[in-house]
DRENSE-560834 format. One record per residue (C-alpha): residue in one letter; z, x, y negated. Coordinates in steps of 0.05 Angstrom, whole numbers. Layout:
DRENSE-560834
+------+--------+--------+--------+
| rolo |     pz |     px |     py |
+------+--------+--------+--------+
|    A |      Z |      X |      Y |
...
+------+--------+--------+--------+
//
This chain:
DRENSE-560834
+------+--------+--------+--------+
| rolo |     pz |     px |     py |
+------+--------+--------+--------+
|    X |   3161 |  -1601 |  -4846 |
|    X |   3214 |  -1593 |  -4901 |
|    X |   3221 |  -1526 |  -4926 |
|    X |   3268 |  -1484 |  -4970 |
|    X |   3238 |  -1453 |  -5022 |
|    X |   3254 |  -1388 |  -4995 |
|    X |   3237 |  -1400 |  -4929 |
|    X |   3161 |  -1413 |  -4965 |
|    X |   3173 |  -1357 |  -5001 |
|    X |   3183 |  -1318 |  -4934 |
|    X |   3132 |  -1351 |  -4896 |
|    X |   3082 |  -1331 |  -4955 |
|    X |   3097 |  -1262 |  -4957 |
|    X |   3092 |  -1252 |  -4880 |
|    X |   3024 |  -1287 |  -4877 |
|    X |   2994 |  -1254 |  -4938 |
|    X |   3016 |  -1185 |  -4915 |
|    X |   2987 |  -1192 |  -4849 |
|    X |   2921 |  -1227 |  -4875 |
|    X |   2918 |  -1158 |  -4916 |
|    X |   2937 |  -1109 |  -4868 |
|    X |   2929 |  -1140 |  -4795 |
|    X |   2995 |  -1119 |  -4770 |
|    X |   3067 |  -1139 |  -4760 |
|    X |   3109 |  -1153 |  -4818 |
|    X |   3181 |  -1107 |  -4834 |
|    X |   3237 |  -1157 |  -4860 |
|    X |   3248 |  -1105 |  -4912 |
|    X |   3173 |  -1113 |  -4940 |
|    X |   3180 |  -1185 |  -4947 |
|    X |   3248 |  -1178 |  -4977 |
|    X |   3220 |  -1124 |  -5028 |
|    X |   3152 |  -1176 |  -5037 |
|    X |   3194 |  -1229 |  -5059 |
|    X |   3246 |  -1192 |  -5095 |
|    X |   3302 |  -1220 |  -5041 |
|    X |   3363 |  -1188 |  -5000 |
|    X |   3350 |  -1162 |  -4934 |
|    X |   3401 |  -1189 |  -4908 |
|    X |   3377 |  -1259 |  -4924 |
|    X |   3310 |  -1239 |  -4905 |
|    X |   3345 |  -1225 |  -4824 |
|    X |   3388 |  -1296 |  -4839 |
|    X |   3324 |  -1340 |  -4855 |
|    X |   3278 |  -1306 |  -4805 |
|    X |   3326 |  -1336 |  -4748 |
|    X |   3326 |  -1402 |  -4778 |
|    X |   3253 |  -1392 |  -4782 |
|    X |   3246 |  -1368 |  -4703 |
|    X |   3293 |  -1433 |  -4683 |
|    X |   3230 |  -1478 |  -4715 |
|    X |   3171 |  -1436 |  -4679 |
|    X |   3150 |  -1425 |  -4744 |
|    X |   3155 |  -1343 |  -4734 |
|    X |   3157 |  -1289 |  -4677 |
|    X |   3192 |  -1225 |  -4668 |
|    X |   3139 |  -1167 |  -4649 |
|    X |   3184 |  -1119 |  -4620 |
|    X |   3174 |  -1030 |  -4615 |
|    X |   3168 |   -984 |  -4672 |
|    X |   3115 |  -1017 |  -4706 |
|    X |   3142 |  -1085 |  -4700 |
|    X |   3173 |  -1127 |  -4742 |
|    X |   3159 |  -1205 |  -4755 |
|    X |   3092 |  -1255 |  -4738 |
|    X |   3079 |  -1318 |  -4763 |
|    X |   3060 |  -1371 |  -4716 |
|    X |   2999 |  -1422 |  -4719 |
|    X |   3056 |  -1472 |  -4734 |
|    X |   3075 |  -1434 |  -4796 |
|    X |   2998 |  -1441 |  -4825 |
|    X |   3003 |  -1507 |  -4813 |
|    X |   3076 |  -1519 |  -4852 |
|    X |   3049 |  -1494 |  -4916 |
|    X |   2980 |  -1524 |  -4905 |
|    X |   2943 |  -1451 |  -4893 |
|    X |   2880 |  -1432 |  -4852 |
|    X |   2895 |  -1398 |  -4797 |
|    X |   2827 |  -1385 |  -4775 |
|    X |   2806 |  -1306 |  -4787 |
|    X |   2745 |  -1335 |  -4830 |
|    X |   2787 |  -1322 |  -4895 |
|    X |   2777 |  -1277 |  -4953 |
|    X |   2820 |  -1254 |  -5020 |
|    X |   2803 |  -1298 |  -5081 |
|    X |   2818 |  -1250 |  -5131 |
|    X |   2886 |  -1274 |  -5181 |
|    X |   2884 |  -1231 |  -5257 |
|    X |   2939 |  -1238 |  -5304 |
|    X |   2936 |  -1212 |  -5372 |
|    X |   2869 |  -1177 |  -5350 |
|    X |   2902 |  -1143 |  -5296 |
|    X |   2899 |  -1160 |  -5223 |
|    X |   2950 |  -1177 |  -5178 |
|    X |   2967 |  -1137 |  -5121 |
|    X |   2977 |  -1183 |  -5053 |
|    X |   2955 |  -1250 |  -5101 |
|    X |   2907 |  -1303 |  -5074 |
|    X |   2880 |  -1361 |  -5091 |
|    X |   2882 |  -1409 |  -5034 |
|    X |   2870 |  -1480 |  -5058 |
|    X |   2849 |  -1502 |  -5121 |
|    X |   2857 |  -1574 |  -5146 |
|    X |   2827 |  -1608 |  -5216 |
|    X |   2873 |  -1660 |  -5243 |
|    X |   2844 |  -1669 |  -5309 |
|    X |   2773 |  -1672 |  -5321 |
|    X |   2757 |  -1737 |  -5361 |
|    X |   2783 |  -1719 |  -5429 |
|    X |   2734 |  -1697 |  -5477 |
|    X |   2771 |  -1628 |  -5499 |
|    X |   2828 |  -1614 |  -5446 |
|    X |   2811 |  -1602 |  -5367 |
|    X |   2864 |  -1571 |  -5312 |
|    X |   2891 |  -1554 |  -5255 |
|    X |   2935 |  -1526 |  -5200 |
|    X |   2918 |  -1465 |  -5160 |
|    X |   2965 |  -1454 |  -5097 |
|    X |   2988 |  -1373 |  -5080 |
|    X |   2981 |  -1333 |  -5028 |
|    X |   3033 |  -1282 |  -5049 |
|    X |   3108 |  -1275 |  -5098 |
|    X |   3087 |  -1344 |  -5153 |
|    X |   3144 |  -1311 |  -5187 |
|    X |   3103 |  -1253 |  -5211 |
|    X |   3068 |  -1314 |  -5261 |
|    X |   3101 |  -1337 |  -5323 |
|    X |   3082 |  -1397 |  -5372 |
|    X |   3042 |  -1367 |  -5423 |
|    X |   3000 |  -1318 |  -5380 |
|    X |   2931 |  -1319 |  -5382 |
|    X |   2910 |  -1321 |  -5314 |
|    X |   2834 |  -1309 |  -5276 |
|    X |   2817 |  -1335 |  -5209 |
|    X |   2755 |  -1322 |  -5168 |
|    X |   2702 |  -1316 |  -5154 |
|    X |   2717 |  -1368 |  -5090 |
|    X |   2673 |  -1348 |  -5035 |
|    X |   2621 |  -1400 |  -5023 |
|    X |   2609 |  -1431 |  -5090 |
|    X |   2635 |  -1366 |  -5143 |
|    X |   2678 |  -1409 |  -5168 |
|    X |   2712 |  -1368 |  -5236 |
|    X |   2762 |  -1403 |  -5281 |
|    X |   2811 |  -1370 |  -5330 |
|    X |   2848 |  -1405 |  -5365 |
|    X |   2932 |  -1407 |  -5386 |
|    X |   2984 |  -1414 |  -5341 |
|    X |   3025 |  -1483 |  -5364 |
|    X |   3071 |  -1490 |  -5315 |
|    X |   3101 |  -1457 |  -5251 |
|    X |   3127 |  -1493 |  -5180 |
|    X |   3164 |  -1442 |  -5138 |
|    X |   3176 |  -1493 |  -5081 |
|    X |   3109 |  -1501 |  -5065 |
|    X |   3077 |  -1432 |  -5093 |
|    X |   3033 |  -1469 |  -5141 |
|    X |   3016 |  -1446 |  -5213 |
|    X |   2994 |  -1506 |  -5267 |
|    X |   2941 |  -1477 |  -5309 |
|    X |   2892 |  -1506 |  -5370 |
|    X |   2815 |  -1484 |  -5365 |
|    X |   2783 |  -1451 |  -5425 |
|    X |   2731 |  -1426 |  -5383 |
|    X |   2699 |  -1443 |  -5318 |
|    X |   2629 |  -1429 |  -5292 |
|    X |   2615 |  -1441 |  -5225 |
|    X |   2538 |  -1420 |  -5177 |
|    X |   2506 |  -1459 |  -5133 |
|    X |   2498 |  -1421 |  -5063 |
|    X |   2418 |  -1428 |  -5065 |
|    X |   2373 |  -1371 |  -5051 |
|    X |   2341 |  -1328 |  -5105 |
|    X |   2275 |  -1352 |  -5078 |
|    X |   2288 |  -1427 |  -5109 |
|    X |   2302 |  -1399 |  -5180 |
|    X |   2249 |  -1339 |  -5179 |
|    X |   2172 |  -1349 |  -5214 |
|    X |   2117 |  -1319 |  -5161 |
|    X |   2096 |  -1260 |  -5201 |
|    X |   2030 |  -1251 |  -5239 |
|    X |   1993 |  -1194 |  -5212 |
|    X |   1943 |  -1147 |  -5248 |
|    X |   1898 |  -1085 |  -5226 |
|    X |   1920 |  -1014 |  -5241 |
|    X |   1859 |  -1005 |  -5280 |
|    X |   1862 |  -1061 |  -5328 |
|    X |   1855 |  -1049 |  -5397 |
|    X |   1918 |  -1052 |  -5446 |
|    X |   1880 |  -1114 |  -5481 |
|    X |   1868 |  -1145 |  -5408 |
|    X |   1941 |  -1137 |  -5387 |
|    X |   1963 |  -1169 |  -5450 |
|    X |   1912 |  -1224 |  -5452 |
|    X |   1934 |  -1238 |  -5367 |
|    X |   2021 |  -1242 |  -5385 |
|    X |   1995 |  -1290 |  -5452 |
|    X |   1958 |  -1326 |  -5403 |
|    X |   2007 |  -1334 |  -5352 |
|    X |   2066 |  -1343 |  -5403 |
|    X |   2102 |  -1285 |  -5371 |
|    X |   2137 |  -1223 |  -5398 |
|    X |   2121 |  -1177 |  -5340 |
|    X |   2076 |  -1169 |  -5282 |
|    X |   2065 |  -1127 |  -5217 |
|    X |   2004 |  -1080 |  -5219 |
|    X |   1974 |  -1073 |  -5144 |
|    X |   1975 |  -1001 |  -5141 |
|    X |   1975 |   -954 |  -5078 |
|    X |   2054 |   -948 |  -5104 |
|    X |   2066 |  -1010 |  -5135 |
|    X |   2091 |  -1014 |  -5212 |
|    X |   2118 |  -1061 |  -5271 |
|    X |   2090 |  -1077 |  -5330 |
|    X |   2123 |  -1114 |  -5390 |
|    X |   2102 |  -1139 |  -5459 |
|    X |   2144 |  -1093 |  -5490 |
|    X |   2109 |  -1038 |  -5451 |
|    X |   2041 |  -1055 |  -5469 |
|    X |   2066 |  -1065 |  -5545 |
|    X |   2098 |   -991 |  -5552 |
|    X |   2037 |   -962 |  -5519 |
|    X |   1991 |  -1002 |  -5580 |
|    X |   2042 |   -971 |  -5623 |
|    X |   2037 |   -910 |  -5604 |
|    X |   1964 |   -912 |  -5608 |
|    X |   1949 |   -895 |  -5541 |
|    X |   1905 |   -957 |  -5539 |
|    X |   1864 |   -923 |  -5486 |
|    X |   1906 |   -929 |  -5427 |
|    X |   1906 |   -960 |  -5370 |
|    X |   1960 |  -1017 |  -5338 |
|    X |   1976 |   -960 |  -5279 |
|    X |   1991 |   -909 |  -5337 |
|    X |   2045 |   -952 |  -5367 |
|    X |   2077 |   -983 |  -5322 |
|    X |   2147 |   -962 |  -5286 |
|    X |   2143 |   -948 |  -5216 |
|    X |   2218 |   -954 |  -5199 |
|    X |   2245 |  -1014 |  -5205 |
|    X |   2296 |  -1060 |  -5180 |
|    X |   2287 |  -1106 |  -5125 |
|    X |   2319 |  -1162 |  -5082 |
|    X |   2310 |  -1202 |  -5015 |
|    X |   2287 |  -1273 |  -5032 |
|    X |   2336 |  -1299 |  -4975 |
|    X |   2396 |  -1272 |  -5012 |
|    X |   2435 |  -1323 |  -5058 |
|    X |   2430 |  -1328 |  -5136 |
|    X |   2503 |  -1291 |  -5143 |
|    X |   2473 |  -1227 |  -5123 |
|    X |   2415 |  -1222 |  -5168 |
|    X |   2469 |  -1241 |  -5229 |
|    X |   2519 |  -1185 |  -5196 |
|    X |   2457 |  -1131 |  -5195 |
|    X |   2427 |  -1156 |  -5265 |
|    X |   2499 |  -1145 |  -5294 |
|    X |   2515 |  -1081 |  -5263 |
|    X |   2437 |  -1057 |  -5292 |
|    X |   2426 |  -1090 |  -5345 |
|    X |   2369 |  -1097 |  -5318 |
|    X |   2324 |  -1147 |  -5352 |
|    X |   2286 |  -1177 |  -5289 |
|    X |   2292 |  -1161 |  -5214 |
|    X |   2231 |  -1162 |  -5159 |
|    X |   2234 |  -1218 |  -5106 |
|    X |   2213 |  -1198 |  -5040 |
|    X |   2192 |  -1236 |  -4973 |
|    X |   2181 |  -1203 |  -4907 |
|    X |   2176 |  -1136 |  -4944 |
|    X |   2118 |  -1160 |  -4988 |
|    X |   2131 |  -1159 |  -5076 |
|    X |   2119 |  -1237 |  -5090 |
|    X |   2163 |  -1258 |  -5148 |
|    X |   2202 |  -1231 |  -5200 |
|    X |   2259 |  -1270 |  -5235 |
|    X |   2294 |  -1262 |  -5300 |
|    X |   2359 |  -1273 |  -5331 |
|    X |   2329 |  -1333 |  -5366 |
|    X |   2310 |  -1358 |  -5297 |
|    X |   2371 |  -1359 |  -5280 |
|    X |   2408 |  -1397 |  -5340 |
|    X |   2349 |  -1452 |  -5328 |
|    X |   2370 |  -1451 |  -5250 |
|    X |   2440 |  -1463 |  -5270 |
|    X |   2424 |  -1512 |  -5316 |
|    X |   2424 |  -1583 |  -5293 |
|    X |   2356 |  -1614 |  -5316 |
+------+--------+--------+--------+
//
């Protein structure tokens, strides 16, 4: 169906608004949203009725609806399986922005890749010259930024060169985690060190009544601290951070950032079996 630009601009607003806020739309939001008249908001929405492309809602908290039709005109989900992906310009995020289809048209040259990203939301709040941050994307946490090159109002869409784009496979943290090396609580500092050497590891669990961690780095400070008579239970840190092996990579690189942690422990059916590592998950993102 051949659209106006502002009738897209119209349809836009009305389906972002209600994707946001689950209700009816006011003329005079849209009209604010995409920096129009009301009046020609109240023209185009009758024009827009006449192609079954939008509903009135009438009552005091009515206003307009966009029909499955509409969805359809500008090539939208209409599903309720939808989320936000996030839209930053000039590190600062925009309000009622989303990213809703993202297409690569230049990925063979050896220092130059880009793209268009279609908007939920005003495209006119974008300029050339704006450096511009989409994602994550829900299923892969997909995140680009990159510089906005060129604008197309008609069809909402923002041209945009990559400087940086990383994207995570949607694998559970049990394929990338290392099934964790285990030692007694009352292991020696020389036994605990000669078991992670052993194993190649950093860290390991120590079976206590109340489980605990031990590191490298602990068993080195104790040594030079000359408390060379301890025990692994004595050193080691009893709270530490865990996560389900079930749940996917993302969230052990959301919790290791938000930590700074330097490894997380994997469990499976409520029982400690794995830890993984930052470096575990470089060399899982890694193609080999």
């Amino acid at each position: 169906m051949d659209l106006t630009p502002v009738q897209r601009d119209i349809l836009t607003a009305l389906i972002n608004i209600h994707r946001g806020e689950g209700r009816a739309v006011k003329g005079e939001e849209i009209a604010e949203l995409i920096d129009r008249n009301p009046g020609t908001i109240r023209n185009q929405m009758q024009s827009l009725k006449a192609l079954n492309l939008v509903e009135g809602v009438p009552g005091p908290k009515g206003g307009y609806r966009a029909t499955g039709s509409a969805y359809e005109a500008l090539s939208l989900d209409a599903t309720g399986d939808v989320v936000d992906v996030p839209v930053v310009k000039n590190g600062v995020t925009v309000e009622g922005a989303s990213a809703t289809e993202i297409v690569f048209n230049k990925v063979m040259k050896s220092h130059d890749c880009g793209g268009v990203v279609r908007i939920i939301g005003n495209v006119r709040d974008f300029n050339v010259g704006d450096e511009i941050e989409i994602g994550p994307t829900p299923v892969n946490k997909l995140y680009i930024r990159g510089k906005i090159v060129g604008r197309d109002d008609t069809m909402s869409r923002l041209i945009f060169s990559v400087s940086t784009m990383i994207s995570v496979p949607r694998v559970p943290i049990k394929a990338a985690a290392r099934r964790a090396v285990h030692i007694s609580p009352s292991a020696t500092l020389q036994e605990a060190a000669r078991i992670l050497i052993h194993n190649g590891v950093q860290e390991a669990l120590v079976d206590d009544s109340s489980p605990g961690l031990v590191s490298m780095t602990d068993i080195t400070r104790a040594i030079a601290d000359g408390k060379t008579d301890l025990k692994a239970s004595e050193i080691m840190t009893r709270g530490f951070l865990t996560i389900d092996a079930e749940e996917p990579i993302y969230e052990a690189i959301k919790i290791l950032g938000r930590n700074s942690a330097s490894q997380l422990v994997v469990s499976e059916s409520g029982t400690l079996w794995g830890i993984i590592t930052p470096a575990d998950l470089v060399k899982s993102l890694t193609p080999s």
